[in-house]
C-alpha positions as CSV (number, residue, x, y, z in Angstrom):
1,X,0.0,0.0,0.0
2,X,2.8,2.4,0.4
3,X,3.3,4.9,2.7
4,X,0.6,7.3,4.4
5,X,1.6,10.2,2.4
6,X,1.9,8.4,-0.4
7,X,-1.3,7.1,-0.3
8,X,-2.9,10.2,0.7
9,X,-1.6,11.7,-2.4
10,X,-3.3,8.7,-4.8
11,X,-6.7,9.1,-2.9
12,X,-6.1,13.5,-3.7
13,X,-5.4,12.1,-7.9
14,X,-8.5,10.1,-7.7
15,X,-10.6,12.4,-6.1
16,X,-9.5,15.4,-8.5
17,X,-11.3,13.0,-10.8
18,X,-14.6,12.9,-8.5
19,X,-14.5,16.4,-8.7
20,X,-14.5,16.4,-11.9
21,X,-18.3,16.0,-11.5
22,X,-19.0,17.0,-8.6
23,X,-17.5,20.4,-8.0
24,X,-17.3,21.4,-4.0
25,X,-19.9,23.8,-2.7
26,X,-17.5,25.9,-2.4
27,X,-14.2,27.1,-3.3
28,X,-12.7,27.2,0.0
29,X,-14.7,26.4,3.4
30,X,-13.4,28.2,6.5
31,X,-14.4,28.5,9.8
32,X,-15.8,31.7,11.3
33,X,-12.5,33.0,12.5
34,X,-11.3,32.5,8.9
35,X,-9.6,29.2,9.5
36,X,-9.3,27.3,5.9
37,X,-11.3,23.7,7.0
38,X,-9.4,20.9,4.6
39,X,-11.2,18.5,2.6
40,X,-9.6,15.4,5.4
41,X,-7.6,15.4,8.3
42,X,-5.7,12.4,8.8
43,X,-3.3,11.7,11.6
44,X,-0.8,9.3,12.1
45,X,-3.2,7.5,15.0
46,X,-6.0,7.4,12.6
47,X,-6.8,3.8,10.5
48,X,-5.8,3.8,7.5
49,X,-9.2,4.5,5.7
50,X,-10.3,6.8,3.0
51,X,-13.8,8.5,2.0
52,X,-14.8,7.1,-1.5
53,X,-13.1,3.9,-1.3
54,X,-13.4,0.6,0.5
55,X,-14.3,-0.5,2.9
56,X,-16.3,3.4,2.8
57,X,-16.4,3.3,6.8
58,X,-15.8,7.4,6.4
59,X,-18.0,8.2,3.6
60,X,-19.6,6.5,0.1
61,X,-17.9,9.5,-1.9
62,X,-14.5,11.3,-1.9
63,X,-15.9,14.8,-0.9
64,X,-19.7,14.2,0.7
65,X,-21.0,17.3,1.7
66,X,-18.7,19.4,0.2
67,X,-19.7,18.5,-2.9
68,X,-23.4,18.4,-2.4
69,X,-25.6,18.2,1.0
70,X,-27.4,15.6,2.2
71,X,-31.1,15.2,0.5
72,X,-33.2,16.8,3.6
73,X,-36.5,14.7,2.6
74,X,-39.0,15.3,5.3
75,X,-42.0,12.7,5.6
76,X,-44.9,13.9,4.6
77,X,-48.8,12.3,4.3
78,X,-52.4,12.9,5.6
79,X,-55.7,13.1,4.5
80,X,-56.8,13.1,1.2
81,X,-53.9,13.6,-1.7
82,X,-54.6,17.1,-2.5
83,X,-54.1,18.4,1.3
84,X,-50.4,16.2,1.1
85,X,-49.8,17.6,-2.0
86,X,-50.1,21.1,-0.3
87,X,-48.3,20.3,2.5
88,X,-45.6,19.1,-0.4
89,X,-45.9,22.3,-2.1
90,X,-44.9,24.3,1.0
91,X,-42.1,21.8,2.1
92,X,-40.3,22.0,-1.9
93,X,-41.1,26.4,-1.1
94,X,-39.3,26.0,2.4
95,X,-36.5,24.2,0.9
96,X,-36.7,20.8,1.1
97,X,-35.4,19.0,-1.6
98,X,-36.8,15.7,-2.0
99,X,-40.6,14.0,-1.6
100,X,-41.1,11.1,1.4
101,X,-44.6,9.5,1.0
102,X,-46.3,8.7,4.5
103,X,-49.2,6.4,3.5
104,X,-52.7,5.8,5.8
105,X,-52.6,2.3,7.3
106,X,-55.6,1.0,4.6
107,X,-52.8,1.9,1.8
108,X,-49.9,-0.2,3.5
109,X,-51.9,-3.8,4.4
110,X,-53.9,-3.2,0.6
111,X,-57.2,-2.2,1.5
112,X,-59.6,0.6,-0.4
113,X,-60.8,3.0,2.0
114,X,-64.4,1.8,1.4
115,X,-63.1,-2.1,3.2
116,X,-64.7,-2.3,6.4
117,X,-61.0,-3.1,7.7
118,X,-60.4,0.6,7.2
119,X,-62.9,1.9,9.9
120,X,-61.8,4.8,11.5
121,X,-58.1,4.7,9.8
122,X,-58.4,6.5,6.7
123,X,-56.4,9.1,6.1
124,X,-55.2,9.7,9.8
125,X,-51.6,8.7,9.6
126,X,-50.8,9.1,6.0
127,X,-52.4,10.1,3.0
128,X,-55.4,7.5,1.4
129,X,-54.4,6.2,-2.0
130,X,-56.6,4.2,-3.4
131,X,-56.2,4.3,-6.9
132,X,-54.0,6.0,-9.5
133,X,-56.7,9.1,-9.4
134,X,-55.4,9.3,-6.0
135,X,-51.6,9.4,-7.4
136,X,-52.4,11.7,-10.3
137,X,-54.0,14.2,-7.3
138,X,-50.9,13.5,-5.3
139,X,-48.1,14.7,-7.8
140,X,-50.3,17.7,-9.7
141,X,-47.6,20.0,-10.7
142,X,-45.1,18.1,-9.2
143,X,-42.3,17.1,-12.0
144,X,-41.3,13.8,-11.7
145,X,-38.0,14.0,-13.5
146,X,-37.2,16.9,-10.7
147,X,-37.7,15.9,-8.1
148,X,-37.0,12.2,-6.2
149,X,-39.2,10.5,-4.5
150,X,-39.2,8.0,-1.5
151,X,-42.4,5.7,-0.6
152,X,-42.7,4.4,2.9
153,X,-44.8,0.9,1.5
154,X,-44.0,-2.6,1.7
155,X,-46.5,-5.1,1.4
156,X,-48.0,-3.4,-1.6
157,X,-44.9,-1.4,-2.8
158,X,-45.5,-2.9,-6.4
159,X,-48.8,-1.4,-6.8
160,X,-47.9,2.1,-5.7
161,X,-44.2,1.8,-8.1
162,X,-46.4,1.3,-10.9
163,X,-48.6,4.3,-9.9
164,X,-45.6,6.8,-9.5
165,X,-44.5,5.0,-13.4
166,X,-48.4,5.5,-14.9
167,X,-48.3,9.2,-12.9
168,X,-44.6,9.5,-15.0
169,X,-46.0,8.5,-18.0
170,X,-48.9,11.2,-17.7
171,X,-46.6,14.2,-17.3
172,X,-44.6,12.5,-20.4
173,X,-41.7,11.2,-17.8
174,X,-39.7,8.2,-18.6
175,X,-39.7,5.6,-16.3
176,X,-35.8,5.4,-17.0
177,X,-35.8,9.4,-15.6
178,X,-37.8,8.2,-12.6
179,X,-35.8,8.4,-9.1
180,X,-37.0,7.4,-6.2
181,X,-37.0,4.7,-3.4
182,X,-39.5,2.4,-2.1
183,X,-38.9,0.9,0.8
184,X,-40.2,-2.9,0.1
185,X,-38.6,-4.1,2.8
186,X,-40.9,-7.1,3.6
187,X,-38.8,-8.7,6.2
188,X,-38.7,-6.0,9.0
189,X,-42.5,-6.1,9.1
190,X,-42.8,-9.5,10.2
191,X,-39.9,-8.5,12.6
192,X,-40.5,-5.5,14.1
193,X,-44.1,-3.2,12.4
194,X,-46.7,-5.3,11.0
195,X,-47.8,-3.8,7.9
196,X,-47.7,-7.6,6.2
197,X,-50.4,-9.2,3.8
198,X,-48.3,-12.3,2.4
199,X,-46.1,-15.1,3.6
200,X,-42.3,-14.6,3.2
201,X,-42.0,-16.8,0.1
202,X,-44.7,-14.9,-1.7
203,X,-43.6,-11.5,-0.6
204,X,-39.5,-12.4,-1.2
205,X,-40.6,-13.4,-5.3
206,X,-42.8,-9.7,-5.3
207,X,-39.7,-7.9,-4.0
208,X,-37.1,-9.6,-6.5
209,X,-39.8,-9.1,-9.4
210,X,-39.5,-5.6,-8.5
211,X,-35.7,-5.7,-8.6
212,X,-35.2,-7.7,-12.3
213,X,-38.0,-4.9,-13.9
214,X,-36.4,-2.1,-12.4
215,X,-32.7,-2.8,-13.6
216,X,-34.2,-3.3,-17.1
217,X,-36.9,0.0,-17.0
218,X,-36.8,2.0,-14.0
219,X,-32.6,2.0,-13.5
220,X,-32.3,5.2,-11.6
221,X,-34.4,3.7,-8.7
222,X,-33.7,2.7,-5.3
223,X,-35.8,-0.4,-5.4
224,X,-35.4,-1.0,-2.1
225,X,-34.8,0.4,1.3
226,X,-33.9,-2.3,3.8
227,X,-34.6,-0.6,6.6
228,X,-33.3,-1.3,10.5
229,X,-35.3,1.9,11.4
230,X,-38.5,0.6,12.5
231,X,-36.8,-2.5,14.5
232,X,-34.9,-0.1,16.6
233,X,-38.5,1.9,16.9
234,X,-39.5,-1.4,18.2
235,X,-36.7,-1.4,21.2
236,X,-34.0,-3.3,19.7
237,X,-30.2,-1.8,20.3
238,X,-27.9,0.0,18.1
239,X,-25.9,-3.7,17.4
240,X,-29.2,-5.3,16.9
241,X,-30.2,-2.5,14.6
242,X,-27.0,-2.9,12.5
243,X,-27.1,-6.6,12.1
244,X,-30.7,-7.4,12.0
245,X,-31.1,-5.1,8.9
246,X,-28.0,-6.2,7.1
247,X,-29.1,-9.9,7.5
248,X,-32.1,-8.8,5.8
249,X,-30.4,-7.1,3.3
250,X,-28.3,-10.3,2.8
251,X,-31.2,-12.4,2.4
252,X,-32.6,-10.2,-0.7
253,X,-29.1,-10.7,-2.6
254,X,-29.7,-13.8,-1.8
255,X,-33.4,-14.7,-3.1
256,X,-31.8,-11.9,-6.3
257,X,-29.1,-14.6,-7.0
258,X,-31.6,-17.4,-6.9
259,X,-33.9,-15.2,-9.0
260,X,-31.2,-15.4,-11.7
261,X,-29.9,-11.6,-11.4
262,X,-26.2,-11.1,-11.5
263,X,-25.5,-8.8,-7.9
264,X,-23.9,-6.1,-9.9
265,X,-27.2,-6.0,-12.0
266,X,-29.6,-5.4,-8.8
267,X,-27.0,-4.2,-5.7
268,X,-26.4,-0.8,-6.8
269,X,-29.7,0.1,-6.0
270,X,-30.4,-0.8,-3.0
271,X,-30.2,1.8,-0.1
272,X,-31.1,1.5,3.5
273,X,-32.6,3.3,6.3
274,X,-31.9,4.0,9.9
275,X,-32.8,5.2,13.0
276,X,-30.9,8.2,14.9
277,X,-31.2,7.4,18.0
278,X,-30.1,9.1,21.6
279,X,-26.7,7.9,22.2
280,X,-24.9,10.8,19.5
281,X,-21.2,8.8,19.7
282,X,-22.9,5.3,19.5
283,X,-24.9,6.8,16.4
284,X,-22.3,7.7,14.8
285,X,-19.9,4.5,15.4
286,X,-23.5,2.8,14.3
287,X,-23.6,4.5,10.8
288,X,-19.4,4.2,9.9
289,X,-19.6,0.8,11.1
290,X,-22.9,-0.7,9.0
291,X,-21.1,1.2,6.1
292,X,-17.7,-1.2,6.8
293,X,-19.6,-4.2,7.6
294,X,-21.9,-4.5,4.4
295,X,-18.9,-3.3,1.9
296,X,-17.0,-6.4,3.3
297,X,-20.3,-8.7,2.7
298,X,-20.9,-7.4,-1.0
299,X,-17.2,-7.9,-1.7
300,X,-16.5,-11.0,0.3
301,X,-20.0,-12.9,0.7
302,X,-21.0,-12.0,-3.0
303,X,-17.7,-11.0,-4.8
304,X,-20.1,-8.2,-6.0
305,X,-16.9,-6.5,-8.3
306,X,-18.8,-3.0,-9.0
307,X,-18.2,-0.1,-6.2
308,X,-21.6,1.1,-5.9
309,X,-22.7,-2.5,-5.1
310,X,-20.5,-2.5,-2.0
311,X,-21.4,1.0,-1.1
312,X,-24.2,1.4,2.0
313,X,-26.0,4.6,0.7
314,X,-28.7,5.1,4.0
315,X,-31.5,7.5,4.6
316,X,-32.1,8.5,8.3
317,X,-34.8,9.0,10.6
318,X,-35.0,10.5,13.6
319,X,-36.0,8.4,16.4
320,X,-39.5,9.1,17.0
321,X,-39.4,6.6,19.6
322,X,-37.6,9.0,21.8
323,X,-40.2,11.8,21.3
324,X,-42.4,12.7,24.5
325,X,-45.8,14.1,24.5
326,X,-44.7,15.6,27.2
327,X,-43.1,19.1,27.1
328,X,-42.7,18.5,23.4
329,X,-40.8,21.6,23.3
330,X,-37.9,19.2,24.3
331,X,-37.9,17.2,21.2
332,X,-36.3,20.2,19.1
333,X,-33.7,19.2,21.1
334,X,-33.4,16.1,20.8
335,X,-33.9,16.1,16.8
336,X,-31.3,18.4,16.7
337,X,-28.9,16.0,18.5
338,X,-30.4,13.0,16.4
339,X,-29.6,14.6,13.1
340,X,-26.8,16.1,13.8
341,X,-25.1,12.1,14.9
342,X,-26.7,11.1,11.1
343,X,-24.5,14.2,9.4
344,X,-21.2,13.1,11.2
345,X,-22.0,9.5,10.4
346,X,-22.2,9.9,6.8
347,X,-26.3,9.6,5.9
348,X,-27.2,10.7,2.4
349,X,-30.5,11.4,3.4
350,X,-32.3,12.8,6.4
351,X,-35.8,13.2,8.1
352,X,-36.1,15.6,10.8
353,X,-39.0,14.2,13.7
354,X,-41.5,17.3,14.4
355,X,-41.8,18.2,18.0
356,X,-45.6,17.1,18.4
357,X,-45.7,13.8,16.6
358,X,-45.7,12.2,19.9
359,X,-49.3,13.7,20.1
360,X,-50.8,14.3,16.5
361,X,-49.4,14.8,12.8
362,X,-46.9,17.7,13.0
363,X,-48.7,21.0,12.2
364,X,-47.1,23.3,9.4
365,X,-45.1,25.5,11.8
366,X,-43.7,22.4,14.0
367,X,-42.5,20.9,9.8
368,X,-41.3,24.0,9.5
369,X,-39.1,24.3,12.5
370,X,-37.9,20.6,11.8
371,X,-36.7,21.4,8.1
372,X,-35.1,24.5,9.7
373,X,-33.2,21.9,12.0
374,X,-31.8,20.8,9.3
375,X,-30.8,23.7,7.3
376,X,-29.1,25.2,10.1
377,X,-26.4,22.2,10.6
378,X,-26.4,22.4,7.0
379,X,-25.6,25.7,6.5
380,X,-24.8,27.3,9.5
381,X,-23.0,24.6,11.9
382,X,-19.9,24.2,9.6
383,X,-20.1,20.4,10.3
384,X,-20.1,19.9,6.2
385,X,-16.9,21.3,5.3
386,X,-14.7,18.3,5.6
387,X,-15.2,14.7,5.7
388,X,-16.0,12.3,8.4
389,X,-14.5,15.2,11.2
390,X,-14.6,12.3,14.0
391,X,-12.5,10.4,12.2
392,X,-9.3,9.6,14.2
393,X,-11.2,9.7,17.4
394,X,-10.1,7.0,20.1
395,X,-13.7,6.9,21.0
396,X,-15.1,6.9,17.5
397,X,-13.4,4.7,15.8
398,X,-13.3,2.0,19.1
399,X,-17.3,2.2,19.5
400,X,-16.9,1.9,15.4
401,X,-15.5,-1.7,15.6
402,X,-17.1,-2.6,18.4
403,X,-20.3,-2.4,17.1
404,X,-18.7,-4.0,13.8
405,X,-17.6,-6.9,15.8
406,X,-20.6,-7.4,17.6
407,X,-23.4,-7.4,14.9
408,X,-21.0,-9.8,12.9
409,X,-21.7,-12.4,15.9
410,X,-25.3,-11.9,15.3
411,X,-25.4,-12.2,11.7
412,X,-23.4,-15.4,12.5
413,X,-26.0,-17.0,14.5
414,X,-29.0,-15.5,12.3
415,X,-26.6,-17.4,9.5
416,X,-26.3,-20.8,11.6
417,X,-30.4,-20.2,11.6
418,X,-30.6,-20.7,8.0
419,X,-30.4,-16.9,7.1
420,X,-33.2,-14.1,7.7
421,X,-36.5,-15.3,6.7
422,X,-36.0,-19.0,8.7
423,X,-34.8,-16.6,11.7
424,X,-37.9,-14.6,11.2
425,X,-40.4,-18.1,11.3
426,X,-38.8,-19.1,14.3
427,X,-39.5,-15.7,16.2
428,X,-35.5,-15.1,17.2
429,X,-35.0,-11.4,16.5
430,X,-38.4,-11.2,17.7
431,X,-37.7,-12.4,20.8
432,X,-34.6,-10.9,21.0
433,X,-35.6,-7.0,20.8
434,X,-38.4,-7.7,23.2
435,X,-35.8,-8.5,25.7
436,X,-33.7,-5.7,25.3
437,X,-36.7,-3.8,24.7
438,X,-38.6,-4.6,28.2
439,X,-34.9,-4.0,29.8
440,X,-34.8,-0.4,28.9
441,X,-38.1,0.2,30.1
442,X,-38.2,-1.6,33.1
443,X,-34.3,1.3,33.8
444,X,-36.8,4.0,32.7
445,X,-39.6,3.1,35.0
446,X,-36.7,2.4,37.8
447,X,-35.4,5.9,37.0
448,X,-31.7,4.3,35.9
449,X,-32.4,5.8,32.6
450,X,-33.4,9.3,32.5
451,X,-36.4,10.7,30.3
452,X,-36.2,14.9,30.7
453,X,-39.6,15.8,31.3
454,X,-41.3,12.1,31.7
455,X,-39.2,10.5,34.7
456,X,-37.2,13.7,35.4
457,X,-37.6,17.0,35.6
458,X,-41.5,17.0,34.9
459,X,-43.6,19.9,35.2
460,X,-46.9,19.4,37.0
461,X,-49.5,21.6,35.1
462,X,-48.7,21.5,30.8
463,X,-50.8,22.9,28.6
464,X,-51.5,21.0,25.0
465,X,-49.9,23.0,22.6
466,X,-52.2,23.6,19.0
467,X,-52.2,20.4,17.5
468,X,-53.0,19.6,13.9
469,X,-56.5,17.3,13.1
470,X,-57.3,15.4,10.3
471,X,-60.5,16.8,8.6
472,X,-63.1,14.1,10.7
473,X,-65.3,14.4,7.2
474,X,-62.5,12.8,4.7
475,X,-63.2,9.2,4.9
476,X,-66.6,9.6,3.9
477,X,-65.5,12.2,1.1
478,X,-63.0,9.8,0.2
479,X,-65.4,6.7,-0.1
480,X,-67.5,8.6,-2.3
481,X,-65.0,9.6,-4.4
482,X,-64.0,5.8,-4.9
483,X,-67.3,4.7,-5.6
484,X,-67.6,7.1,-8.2
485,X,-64.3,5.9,-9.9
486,X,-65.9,2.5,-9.9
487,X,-68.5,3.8,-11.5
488,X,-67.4,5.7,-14.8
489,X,-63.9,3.5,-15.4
490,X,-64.1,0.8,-18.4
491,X,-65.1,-2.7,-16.0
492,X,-64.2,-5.2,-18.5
493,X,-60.7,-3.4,-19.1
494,X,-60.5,-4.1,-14.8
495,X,-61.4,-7.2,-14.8
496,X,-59.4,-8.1,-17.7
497,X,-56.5,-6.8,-16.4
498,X,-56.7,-8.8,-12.8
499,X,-57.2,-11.9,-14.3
500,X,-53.9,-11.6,-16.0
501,X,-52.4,-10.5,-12.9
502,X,-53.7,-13.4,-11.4
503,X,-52.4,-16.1,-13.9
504,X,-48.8,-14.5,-13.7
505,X,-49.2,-14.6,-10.1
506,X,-50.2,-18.1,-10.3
507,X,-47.3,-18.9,-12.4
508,X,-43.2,-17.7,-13.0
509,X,-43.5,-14.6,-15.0
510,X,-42.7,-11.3,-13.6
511,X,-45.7,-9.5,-12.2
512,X,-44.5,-5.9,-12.3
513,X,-46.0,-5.1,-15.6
514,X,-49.1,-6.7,-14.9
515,X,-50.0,-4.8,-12.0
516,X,-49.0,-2.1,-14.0
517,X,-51.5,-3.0,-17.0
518,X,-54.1,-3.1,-13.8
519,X,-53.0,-0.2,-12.0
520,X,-53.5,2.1,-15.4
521,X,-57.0,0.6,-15.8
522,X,-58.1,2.4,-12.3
523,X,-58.0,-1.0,-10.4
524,X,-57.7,0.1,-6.8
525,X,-55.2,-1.0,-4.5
526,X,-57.5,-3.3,-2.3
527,X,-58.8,-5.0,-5.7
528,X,-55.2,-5.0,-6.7
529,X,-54.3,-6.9,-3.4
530,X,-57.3,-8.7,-2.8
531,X,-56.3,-10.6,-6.5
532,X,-52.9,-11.4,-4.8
533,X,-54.3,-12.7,-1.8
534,X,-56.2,-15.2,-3.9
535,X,-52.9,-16.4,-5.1
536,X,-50.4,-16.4,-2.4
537,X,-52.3,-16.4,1.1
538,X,-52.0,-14.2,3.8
539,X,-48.9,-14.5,6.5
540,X,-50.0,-15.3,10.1
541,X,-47.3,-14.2,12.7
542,X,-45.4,-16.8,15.2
């Protein structure tokens, strides 16, 4: 390898090449005492790492944020699609700069807001989409080839994909322009949220459908996000976090390769998606050392040979777990500390948590404030200008491999289980974040773990501060609305088009472009669903 000088000269020649296209912000960044920040500080103590290159632990790319910021893409849904698509509107004016899709809980287990299941949840914690009307209302004078576009949807993430591709089409948009994410992680639901319709097997073939007809139509995007997010929402720890979502994510190349993809076909586009959580060094050690750990699976596990397929490219969350309802005030706080760990750690995405979404929907202002959170580490904090600055940190990069080392232990046993899905059957990381989870709570309850404002410094008379409501009149405007799409569309065309869907289902071929054909004759996502039920079953947990 050479010397460190000498190699820090070869990584300064290939990243005048990055630059090449991607020009810094900036042409110098300094502090605000005029002090000239450089592009990496590397000490003699430090590891031997560099940004851009394997295995990535400080950074996907050569420059990060000097180059370009992270995408601040702040989750946004309610209500019917016009009110979102407002609430879009004001979030692209304010100066966010990319769409997150929060879906009503009908949408994400594939039922039309007119199914009895949906009583009383339509439209109350993300927008109702029931068919591609719904879409079209959703992105009105939105342009698709602008701006990007991530889809919190699992179970049916194949029906809403082809939406967004017909709602391309529309606005005369390429599906090979189209960028975007779904998350269609499958696995974590039966793990840790619950937003399932179909048995792993079933639910595995959808996901790698999706994969082979995006590399070969949709390439620019992410098809999926494997998220550890919501199973560290569900209590598990930062290790458990790490390794339970990379297992995943192993067990999609895995069903891929079976599939008949080549990994360097399908691995470049998938992402991932964490939680920020309290601890801000653990956070941070979290994010460098997932980044290490799943470069050294593509390369090693899957002799994946093309960079981007080793490279972990993550959106972030904060943890909205963490929020309280009480004095909510706090949670600016918090959020600030939370994103601030997911900036240092490398994310390429970030959603900041409002300060009253421990009690309602965040109101304009309070989406405001947390897009401003954002802006100001962005802009303002300085913490942008050079890459991976806790790099070289005793604490850092020891918290860094030991969280390395231990989630390799767990992927080992989840391995010795027979991979993801069999650990998922037999209820282990099930089990095991309920542990961990009931521990913490029984230390906050015990006052060994300290809550401001719930077990610690409370405040004994709050007032509620002005919450946002979901119009109590939507379901039933929405219902009619569907009904009257049932009503004028061409019937044969719908039935036509499900039948098909349910012969490919039935069979090998690839379903994407049948649920397309279905999705573009106004079938609804419960009919859509409701066909693939018929086919594959429904999944009843352990």
């Amino acid at each position: 390898m050479g010397n460190k000088n000498e190699n820090k000269q070869r990584w300064e020649e290939k990243t005048a090449r990055w630059l090449e296209k991607a020009p810094e912000r900036k042409p110098t960044f300094t502090t605000l005492s005029g002090i000239e920040v450089e592009r990496l500080y590397t000490e003699h103590d430090t590891p031997e790492e560099w940004p851009g290159e394997f295995p990535y632990t400080r950074g996907i790319h050569p420059t990060m944020y000097r180059s370009r910021l992270w995408t601040m893409r702040q989750y946004a849904g309610f209500g019917s699609a016009k009110e979102t698509n407002e609430r879009f509107r004001y979030l692209l004016r304010q100066g966010q700069s990319g769409l997150s899709v929060a879906f009503d809980l009908p949408t994400q287990i594939g039922y039309d807001s007119d199914d009895p299941m949906a009583l009383g949840e339509v439209g109350k914690v993300g927008v109702a989409i029931d068919s591609l009307k719904d879409m079209e209302q959703l992105f009105a004078g939105i342009p698709l080839d602008e701006v990007s576009t991530s889809m919190t949807i699992n179970a049916p993430a194949a029906i809403l994909l082809a939406m967004v591709i017909a709602v391309g089409e529309k606005q005369g948009v390429k599906p090979a322009q189209l960028r975007g994410t779904i998350q269609n992680d499958i696995l974590k639901e039966y793990i840790a949220r619950g937003t399932y319709i179909f048995p792993p097997q079933p639910s595995m073939r959808l996901i790698t459908d999706i994969f082979q007809y995006c590399a070969e139509h949709v390439p620019k995007w992410n098809t999926i996000s494997i998220s550890g997010y919501h199973i560290r929402e569900a209590g598990s720890t930062a290790v458990q976090e790490v390794a339970f979502t990379l297992a995943n994510g192993i067990q999609y190349v895995k069903a891929a390769l079976a599939a008949g993809l080549e990994v360097d076909q399908f691995a470049p586009r998938l992402s991932f998606f964490f939680n920020a959580h309290n601890h801000f060094f653990e956070e941070i050690a979290k994010f460098r050392a997932a980044r290490r750990l799943w470069a050294k699976i593509m390369k090693h596990r899957f002799h994946a040979s093309n960079e981007r397929s080793l490279q972990l490219r993550f959106h972030t969350q904060t943890g909205g777990s963490t929020l309280t309802a009480q004095q909510p005030d706090n949670n600016i706080v918090r959020v600030t500390l939370q994103a601030l760990a997911a900036v240092l750690g490398g994310t390429q995405s970030l959603h900041t948590n409002a300060r009253d979404e421990a009690l309602a929907l965040p109101t304009e202002e309070s989406a405001r404030i947390a897009l401003r959170t954002q802006q100001i580490i962005a802009h303002e904090s300085g913490v942008a200008d050079t890459v991976d600055p806790l790099g070289g940190s005793y604490y850092i990069e020891t918290l860094t491999d030991q969280i390395e080392q231990e989630a390799e232990k767990l992927i080992r046993q989840i391995d010795e289980l027979g991979g993801a899905v069999h650990a998922v059957e037999q209820g282990f990381m099930q089990r095991e974040i309920r542990r961990v989870a009931l521990e913490t709570q029984r230390k906050i309850e015990r006052g060994e773990e300290v809550v401001v404002g719930v077990n610690r410094f409370t405040l004994e008379n709050e007032t509620e501060p002005p919450l946002m409501r979901v119009n109590p009149a939507f379901a039933k405007e929405q219902i009619t609305a569907l009904q009257a799409l049932r009503e004028t569309r061409n019937q044969e065309e719908v039935k036509r088009t499900l039948e098909r869907l349910k012969q490919a289902a039935a069979g090998t071929e690839n379903v994407m472009p049948f649920i397309l054909d279905a999705v573009k004759a106004y079938a609804t996502v419960g009919e859509i669903c409701h066909t693939l039920r018929g086919v594959f079953g429904e999944y009843k947990p352990v």
